[in-house]
VMD Tcl script that draws the C-alpha trace (Angstrom):
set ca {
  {-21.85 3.68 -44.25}
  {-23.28 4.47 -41.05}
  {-21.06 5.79 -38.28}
  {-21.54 5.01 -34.65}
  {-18.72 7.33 -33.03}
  {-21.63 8.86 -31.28}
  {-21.47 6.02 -29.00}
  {-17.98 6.50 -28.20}
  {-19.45 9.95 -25.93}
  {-20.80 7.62 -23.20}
  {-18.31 8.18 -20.63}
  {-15.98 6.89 -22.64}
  {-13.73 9.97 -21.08}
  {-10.18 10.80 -22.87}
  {-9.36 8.23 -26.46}
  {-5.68 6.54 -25.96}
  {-5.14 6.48 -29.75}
  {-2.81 3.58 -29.67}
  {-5.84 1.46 -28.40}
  {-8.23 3.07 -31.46}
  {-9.44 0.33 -33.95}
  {-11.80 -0.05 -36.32}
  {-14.66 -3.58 -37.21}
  {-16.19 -3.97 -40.32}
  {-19.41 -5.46 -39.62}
  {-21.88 -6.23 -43.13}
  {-25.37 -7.54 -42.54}
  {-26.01 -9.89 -45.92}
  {-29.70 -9.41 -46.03}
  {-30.13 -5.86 -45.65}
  {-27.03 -4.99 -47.09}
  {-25.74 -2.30 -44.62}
  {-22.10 -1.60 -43.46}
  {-21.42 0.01 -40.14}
  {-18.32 1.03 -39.36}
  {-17.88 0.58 -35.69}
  {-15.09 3.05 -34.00}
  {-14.60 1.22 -30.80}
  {-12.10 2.36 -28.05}
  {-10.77 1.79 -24.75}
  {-11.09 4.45 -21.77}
  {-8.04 5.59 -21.16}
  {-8.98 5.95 -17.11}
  {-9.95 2.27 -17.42}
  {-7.23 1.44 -19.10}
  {-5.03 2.96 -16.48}
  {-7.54 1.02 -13.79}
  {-5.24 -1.08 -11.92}
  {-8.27 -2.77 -9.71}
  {-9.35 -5.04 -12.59}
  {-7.66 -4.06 -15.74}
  {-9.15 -4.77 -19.19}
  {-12.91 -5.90 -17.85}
  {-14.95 -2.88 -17.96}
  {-13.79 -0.63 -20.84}
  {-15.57 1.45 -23.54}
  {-15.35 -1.19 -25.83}
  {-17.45 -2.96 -23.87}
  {-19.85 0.03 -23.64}
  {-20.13 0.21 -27.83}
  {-21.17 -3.16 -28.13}
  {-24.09 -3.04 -25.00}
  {-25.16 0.62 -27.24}
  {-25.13 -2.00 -30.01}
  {-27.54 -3.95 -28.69}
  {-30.20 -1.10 -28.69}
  {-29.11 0.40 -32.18}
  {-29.27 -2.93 -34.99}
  {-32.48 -4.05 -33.93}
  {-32.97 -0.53 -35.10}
  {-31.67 -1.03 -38.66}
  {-33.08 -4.44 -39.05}
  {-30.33 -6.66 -38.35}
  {-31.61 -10.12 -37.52}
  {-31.89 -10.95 -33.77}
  {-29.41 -13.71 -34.05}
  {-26.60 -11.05 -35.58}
  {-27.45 -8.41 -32.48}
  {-26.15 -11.73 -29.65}
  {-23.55 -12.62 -31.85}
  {-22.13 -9.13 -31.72}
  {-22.68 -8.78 -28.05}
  {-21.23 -12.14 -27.62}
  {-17.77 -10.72 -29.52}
  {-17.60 -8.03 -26.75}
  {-18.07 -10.34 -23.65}
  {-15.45 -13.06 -25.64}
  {-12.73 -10.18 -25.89}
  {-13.69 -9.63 -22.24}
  {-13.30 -12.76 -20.78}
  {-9.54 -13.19 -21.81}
  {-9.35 -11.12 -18.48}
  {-12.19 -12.11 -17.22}
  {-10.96 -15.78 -17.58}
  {-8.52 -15.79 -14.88}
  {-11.03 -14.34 -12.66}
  {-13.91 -16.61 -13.20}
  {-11.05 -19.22 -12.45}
  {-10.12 -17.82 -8.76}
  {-13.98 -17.49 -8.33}
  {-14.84 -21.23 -9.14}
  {-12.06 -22.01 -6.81}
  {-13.57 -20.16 -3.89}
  {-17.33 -21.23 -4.62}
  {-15.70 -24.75 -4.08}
  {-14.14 -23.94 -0.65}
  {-17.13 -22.22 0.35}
  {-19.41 -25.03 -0.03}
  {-17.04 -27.65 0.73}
  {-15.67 -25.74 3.76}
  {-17.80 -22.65 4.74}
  {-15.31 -21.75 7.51}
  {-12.06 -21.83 6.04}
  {-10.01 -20.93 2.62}
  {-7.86 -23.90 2.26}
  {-5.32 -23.88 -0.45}
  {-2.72 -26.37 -1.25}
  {-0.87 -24.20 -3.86}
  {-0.96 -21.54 -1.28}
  {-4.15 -19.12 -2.34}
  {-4.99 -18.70 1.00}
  {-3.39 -20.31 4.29}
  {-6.11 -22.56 5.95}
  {-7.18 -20.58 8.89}
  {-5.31 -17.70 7.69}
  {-8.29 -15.82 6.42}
  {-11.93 -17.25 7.86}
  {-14.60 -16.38 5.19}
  {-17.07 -15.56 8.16}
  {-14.77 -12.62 9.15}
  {-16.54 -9.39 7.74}
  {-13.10 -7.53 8.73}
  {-10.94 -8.11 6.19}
  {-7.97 -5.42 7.65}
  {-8.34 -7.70 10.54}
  {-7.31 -10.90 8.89}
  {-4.40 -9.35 6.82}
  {-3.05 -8.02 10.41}
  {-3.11 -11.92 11.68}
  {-1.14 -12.67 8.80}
  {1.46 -10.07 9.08}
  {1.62 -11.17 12.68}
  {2.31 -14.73 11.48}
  {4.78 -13.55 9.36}
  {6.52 -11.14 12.26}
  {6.55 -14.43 14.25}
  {7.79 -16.87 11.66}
  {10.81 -14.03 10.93}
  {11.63 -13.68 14.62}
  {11.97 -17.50 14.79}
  {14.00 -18.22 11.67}
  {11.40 -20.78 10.05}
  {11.63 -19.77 6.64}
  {9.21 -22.28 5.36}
  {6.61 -20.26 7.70}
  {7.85 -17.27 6.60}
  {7.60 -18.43 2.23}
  {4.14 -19.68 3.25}
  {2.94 -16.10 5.03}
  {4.52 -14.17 2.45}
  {2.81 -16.11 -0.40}
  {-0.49 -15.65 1.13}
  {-0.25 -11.97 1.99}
  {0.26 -11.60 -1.43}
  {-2.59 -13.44 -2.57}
  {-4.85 -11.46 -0.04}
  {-3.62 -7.86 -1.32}
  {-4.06 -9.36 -5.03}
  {-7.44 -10.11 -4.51}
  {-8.30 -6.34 -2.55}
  {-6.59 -5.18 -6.07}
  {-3.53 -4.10 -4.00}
  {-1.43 -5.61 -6.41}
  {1.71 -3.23 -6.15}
  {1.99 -4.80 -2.31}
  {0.70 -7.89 -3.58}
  {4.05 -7.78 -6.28}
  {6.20 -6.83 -3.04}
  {5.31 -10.17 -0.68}
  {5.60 -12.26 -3.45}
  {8.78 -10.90 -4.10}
  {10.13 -11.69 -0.73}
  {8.83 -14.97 -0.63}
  {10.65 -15.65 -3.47}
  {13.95 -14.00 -2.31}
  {13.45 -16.42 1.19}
  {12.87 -19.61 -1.12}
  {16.14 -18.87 -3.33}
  {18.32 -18.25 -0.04}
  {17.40 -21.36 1.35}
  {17.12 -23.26 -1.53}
  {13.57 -24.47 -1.96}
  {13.11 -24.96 -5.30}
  {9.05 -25.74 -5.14}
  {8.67 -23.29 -3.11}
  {10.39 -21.16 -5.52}
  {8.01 -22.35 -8.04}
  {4.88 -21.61 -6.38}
  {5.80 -17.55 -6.10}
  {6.76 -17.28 -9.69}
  {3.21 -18.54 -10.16}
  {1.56 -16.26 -7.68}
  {4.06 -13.29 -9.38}
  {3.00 -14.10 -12.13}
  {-0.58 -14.29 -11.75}
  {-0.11 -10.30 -9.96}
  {1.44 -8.62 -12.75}
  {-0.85 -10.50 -15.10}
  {-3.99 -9.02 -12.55}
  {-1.63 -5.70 -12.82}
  {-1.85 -5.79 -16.59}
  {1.63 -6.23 -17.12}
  {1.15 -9.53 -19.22}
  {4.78 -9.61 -20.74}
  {6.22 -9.71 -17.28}
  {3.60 -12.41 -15.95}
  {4.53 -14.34 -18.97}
  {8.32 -13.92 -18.04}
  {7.36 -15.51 -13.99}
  {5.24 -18.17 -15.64}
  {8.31 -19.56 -17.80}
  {9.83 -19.83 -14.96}
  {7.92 -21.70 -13.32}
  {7.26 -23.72 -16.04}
  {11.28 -24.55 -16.14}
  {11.55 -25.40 -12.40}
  {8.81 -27.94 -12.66}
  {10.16 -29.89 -15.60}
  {13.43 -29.49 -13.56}
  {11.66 -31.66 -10.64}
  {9.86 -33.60 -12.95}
  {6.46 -32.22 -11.57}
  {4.18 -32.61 -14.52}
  {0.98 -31.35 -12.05}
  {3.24 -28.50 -11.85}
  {4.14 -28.15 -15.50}
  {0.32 -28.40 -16.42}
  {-0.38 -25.23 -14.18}
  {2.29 -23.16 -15.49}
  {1.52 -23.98 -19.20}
  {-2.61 -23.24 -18.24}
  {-1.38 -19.83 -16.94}
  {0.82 -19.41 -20.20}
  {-2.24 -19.94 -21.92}
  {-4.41 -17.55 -20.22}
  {-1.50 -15.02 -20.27}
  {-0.89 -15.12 -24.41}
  {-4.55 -14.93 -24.94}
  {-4.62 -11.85 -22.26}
  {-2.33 -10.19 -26.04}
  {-4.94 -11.26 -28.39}
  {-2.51 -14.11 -29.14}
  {-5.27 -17.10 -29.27}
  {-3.29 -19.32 -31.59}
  {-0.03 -19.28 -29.01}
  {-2.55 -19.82 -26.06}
  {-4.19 -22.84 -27.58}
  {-0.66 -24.64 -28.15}
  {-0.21 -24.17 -24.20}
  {-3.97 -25.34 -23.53}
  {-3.27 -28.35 -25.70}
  {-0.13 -29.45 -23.77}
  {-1.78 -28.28 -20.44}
  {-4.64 -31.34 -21.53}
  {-2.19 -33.54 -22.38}
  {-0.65 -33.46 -19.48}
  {-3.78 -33.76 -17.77}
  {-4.77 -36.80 -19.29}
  {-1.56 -38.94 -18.71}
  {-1.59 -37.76 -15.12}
  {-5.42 -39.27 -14.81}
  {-6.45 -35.99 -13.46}
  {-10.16 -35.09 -14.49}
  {-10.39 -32.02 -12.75}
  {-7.19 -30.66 -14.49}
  {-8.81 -32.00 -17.85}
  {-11.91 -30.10 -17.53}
  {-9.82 -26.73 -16.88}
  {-8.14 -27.51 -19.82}
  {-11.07 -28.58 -22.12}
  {-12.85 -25.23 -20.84}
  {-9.75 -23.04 -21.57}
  {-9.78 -24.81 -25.18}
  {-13.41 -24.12 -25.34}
  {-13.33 -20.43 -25.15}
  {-10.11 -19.60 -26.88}
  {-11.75 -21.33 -30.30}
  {-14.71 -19.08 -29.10}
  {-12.66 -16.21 -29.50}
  {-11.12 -17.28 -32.72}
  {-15.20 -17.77 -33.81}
  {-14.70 -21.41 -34.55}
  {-17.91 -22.26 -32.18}
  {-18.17 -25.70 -33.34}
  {-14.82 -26.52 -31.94}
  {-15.68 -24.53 -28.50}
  {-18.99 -26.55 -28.38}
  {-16.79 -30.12 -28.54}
  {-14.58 -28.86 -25.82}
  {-17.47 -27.56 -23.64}
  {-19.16 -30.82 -23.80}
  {-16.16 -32.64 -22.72}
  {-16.30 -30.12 -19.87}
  {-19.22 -30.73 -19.04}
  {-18.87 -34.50 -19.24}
  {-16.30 -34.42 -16.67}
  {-17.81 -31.96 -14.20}
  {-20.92 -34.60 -13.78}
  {-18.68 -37.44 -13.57}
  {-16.89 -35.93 -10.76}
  {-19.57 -34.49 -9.12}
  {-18.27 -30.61 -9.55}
  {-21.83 -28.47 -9.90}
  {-19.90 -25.34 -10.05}
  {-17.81 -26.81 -12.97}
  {-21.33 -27.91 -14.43}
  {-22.46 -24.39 -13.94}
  {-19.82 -22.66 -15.80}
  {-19.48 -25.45 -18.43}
  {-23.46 -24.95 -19.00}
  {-22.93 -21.11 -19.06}
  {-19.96 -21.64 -21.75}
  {-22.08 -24.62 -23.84}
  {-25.00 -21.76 -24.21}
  {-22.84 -18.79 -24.99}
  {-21.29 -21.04 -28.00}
  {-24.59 -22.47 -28.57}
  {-25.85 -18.76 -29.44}
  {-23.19 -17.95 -31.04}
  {-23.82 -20.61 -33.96}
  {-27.53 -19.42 -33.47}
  {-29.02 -22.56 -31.85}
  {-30.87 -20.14 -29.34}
  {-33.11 -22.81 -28.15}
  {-30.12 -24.94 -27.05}
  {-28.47 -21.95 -25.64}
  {-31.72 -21.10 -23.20}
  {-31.79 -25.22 -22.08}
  {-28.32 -24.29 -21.18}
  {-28.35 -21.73 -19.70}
  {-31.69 -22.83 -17.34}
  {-29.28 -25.66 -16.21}
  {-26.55 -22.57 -15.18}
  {-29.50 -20.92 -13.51}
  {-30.70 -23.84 -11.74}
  {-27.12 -24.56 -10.42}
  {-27.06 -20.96 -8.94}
  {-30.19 -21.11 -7.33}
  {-29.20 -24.01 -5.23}
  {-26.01 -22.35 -4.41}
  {-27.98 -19.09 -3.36}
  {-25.24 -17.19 -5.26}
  {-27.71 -14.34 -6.41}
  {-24.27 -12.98 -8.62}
  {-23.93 -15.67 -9.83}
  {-27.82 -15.70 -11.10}
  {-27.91 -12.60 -11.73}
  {-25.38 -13.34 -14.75}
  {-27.50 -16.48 -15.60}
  {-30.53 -14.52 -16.13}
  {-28.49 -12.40 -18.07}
  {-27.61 -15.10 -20.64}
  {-31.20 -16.49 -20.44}
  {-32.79 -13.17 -21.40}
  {-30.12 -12.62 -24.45}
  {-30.67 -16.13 -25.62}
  {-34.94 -15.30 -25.06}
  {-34.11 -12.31 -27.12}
  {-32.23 -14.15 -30.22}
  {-35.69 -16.43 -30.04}
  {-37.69 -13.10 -29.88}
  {-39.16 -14.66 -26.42}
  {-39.90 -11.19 -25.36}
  {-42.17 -12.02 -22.70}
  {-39.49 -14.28 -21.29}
  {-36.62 -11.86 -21.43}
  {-38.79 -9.64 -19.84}
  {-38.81 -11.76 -16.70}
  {-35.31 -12.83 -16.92}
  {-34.45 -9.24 -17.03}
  {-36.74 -8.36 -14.14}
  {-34.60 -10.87 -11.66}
  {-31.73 -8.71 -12.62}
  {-33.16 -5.93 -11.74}
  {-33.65 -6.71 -7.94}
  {-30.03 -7.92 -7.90}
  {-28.29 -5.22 -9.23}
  {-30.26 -2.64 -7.43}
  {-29.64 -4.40 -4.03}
  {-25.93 -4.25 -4.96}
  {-25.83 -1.10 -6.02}
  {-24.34 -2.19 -9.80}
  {-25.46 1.07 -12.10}
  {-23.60 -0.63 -14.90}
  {-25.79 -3.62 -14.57}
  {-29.08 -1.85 -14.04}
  {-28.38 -0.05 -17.34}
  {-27.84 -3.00 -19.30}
  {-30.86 -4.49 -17.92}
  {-32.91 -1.41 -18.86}
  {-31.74 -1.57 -22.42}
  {-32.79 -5.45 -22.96}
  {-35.93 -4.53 -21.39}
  {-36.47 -1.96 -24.24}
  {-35.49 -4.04 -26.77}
  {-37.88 -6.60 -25.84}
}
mol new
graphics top color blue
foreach p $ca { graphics top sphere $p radius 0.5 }
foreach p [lrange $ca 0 end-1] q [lrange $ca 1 end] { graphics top cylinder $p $q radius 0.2 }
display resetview
């Protein structure tokens, strides 16, 4: 048995031994165990800007993908391995992906303004063309001064809700916690039960941000009760989709699926095809995480399906992205890389370079599982100029170690 704690001394800082664990991983042909010590950094653990995404967990598996090709391990086994780390990664990263899909769609629908009907961000609150973001979260707190000073408590619910939402998203989510809270107070004084609704969501989605997932589950029941109160079943699909995402924040996939499930149902009877394709994705990658890939790919196509009936590309994009990860993941590389073109393509015509930058990063793993060197090479090289222009050493590190695997 071949230890790897070696990789646990790349700035993987001070161990929290509570969030120690050990993976078994055999290789059938060449008939090698590793015992993988993986562990959390307890300074990113503690990170309260975006808990549970970039941890030294995730750091063993990318040292991973240098070391098996090392020992022989079949190209196919190295992605699948990588593709564990990035599936316990996006039961944060989920939520995230969700708020960014939302924006892409405002952006390119309205390049001017951030218009949200469940109260993300106020239309004309925030203008995306604004560089100053202190600026724009002054004009809100001067909206909500006003609204206060004038007794129009449906003013002041609406500015609290999306001064909340703006700290959230800065990572500010302590004052984030404290707006929502007093919208909330202002919607039970006067009575508004919707309104009441809408900042046990956005509570809820804070402390889930914060990393307190017990407590967002706690808001999100809530919610969930006043909408089956009102008989809003839009309403009760939302809550039960953040239920979902909260329970498989824990680990707890099986408990997040029966939410997803009811969250589609929902969906269907209502006609809504956007809400269907959220749901079908969610489904898709919590039987990812549970490694039932066949499952995920049926979900992911159905996801797909509706994103070109409807017209969504960035719903195409990210079902394409989630159709190749699963796709490698059963080893169907070639698949994976048509896939995964598709995601690319979508980017390109957005001129999101992030957003390509993380396509080119599933094209060159799925070039790698086909030992397409030369084309990994290039993917890899597209990185490159992205991260570097960003300044993303994380990413420019990772890109360096594909390139010298390939």
């Amino acid at each position: 048995m071949i230890e790897f704690n070696s990789f646990l001394d790349n700035g993987c800082g001070k161990v929290t031994k509570d969030l120690l664990y050990t993976r078994y991983i055999r290789d059938k042909k060449n008939k090698v165990n590793i015992c993988l010590t993986m562990s959390r950094n307890e300074s990113d653990y503690q990170n309260k800007q975006r808990p549970g995404l970039r941890t030294a967990q995730e750091e063993v598996f990318r040292n991973l993908e240098i070391a098996l090709p090392f020992f022989g391990f079949a190209s196919s086994f190295v992605y699948t391995t990588i593709q564990q780390q990035l599936d316990n990664a996006s039961k944060g990263e989920r939520a995230i992906e969700e708020e960014k899909e939302k924006e892409e769609k405002e952006k390119h629908r309205h390049p001017s303004i951030a218009n949200n009907k469940h109260q993300e961000v106020k239309a004309g609150s925030i203008d995306r063309g604004r560089a100053n973001e202190d600026d724009a979260i002054e004009k809100l707190k001067q909206e909500l001064r006003i609204a206060t000073e004038g007794g129009d408590s449906a003013e002041e619910i609406r500015a609290c809700a999306t001064l909340g939402t703006a700290y959230r998203k800065r990572g500010d989510f302590h004052t984030a916690v404290e707006y929502h809270t007093q919208g909330l107070n202002i919607a039970k004084d006067v009575g508004h039960k919707a309104e009441e609704g809408l900042a046990y969501e956005n509570l809820g989605i804070a402390y889930r941000y914060f990393g307190n997932i017990e407590q967002a589950i706690k808001y999100h029941e809530l919610e969930l009760s006043i909408a089956k109160d009102a008989g809003d079943k839009l309403g009760e699909g939302r809550a039960l989709g953040y239920l979902g995402i909260a329970f498989g924040s824990l680990g707890e996939l099986r408990e997040a699926i029966k939410y997803y499930e009811q969250e589609l149902c929902i969906a269907k009877e209502a006609g809504d095809r956007t809400k269907e394709r959220r749901a079908c994705r969610h489904l898709g990658i919590a039987y990812r995480s549970l490694e039932n890939f066949s499952e995920a790919v049926m979900y992911h196509e159905h996801e797909l399906e509706i994103a070109k009936e409807v017209q969504d590309r960035v719903g195409e994009k990210f079902a394409y992205r989630h159709l190749g990860i699963a796709h490698s993941s059963l080893g169907n590389f070639t698949k994976a890389v048509e896939y995964h073109q598709q995601e690319l393509s979508i980017a390109k015509d957005f001129g999101d370079s992030t957003e390509e930058r993380r396509a080119n990063e599933n094209l060159a793993m799925a070039h790698i599982g086909l030992r397409n060197f030369t084309d990994a090479i290039q993917c890899d090289k597209q990185v490159l100029v992205v991260v570097k222009e960003v300044g993303d050493k994380a990413g420019q590190r990772r890109a360096y170690r594909r390139l010298g695997i390939a």
